[in-house]
N, C-alpha and C positions, 0 to 999 in steps of 0.2 A: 502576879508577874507581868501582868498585859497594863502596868500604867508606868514603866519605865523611861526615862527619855534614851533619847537615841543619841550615838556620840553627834558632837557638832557638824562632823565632817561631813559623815553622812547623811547626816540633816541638811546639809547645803548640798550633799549631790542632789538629793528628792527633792528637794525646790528647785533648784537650776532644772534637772528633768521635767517637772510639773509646768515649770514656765515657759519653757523650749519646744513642747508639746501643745502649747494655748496660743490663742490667737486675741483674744477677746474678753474685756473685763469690763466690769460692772464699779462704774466711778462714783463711789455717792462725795455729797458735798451739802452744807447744811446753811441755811440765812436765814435768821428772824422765827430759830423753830421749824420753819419749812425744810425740809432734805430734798434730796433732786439723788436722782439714781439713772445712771447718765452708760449706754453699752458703746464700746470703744477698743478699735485696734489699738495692738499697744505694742511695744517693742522692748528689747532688756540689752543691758551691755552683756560680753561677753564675762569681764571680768568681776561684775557685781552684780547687785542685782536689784540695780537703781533701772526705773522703770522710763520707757519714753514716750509719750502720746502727743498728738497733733490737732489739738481740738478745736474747730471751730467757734468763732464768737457766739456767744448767749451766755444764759443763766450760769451755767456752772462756773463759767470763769468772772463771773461777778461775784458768786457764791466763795470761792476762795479767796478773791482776792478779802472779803469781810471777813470770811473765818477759815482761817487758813487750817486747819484740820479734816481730814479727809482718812476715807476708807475705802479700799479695794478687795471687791469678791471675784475670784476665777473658778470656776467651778468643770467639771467634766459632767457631763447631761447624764442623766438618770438611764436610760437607753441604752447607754455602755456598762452597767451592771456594776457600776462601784459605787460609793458612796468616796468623794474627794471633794476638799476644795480648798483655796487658802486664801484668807483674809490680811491683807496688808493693810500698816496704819503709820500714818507720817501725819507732821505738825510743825507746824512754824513756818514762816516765810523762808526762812533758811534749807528745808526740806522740800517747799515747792516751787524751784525757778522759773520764768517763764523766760523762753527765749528768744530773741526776734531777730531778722536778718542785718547784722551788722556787730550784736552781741560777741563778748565775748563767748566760745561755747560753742555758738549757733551752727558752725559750718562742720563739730566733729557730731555735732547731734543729729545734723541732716544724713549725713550719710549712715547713721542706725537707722532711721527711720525710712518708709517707703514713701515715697513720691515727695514736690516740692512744698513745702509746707512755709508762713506765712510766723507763725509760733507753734511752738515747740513749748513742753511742759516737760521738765526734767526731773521728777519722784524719787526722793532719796528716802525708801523705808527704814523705818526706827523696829519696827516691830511686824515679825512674820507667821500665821500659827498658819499648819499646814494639817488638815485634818485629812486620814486616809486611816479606814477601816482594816485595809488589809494590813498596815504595819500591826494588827494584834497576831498575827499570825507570827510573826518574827518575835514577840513576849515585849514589845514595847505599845505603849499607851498611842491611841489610833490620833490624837492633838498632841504635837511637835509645836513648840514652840522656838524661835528664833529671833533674841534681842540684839539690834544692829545698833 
């Protein structure tokens, strides 16, 4: 009974929870074979749970702009006695906009994000799996998946 999925709904409440709760994710990004695993504030709309970060010039935004496929770990530290974390996966240029001041965009994405930022990356996940050990206790399977 513990590999059941969970209804949708509340699939999305325990994401939106998980996310609302974090501060901080783990941005990989890949070029040439090489990955780059990149830690970063991050921000969430209220009503989805398209993702917002503020990233500084380097690697990583050269890394996508070549392969626009990317994955996101958030994890809760081992410390706090759970095992959780969720892995988000987007693709395509279409999924990762970059936004800059003058953009269409730009000025409803500034005010998600904290302080004045220069570009703005706007993450629209396709794919959410949300692992939490404790969901076996409720008789569903401890990896939730959520296809966007």
């Amino acid at each position: 009974m513990d590999n059941q999925e969970m209804p949708k709904e509340e699939l999305k409440r325990e994401i939106r929870k998980f996310l609302d709760e974090r501060k901080v994710l783990v941005l990989c990004t890949c070029s040439n074979n090489i990955p780059r695993a990149t830690p970063m504030d991050f921000y969430t709309e209220k009503d989805s749970f398209n993702i917002y970060i503020g990233p500084a010039p380097g690697r990583k935004i050269k890394n996508m702009e070549e392969n626009p496929n990317i994955s996101i770990g958030i994890y809760t530290p081992l410390s706090e006695g759970k095992i959780q974390g969720i892995q988000i996966t987007a693709s395509g240029k279409e999924n990762l906009i970059f936004l800059r001041e003058g953009d269409e965009g730009f000025e409803e994405a500034q005010k998600i994000v904290r302080g004045r930022r220069k570009l703005i990356l706007k993450i629209i996940p396709e794919k959410i799996e949300l692992l939490d050990y404790d969901f076996i206790k409720d008789g569903y399977s401890r990896l939730q998946v959520l296809e966007l």
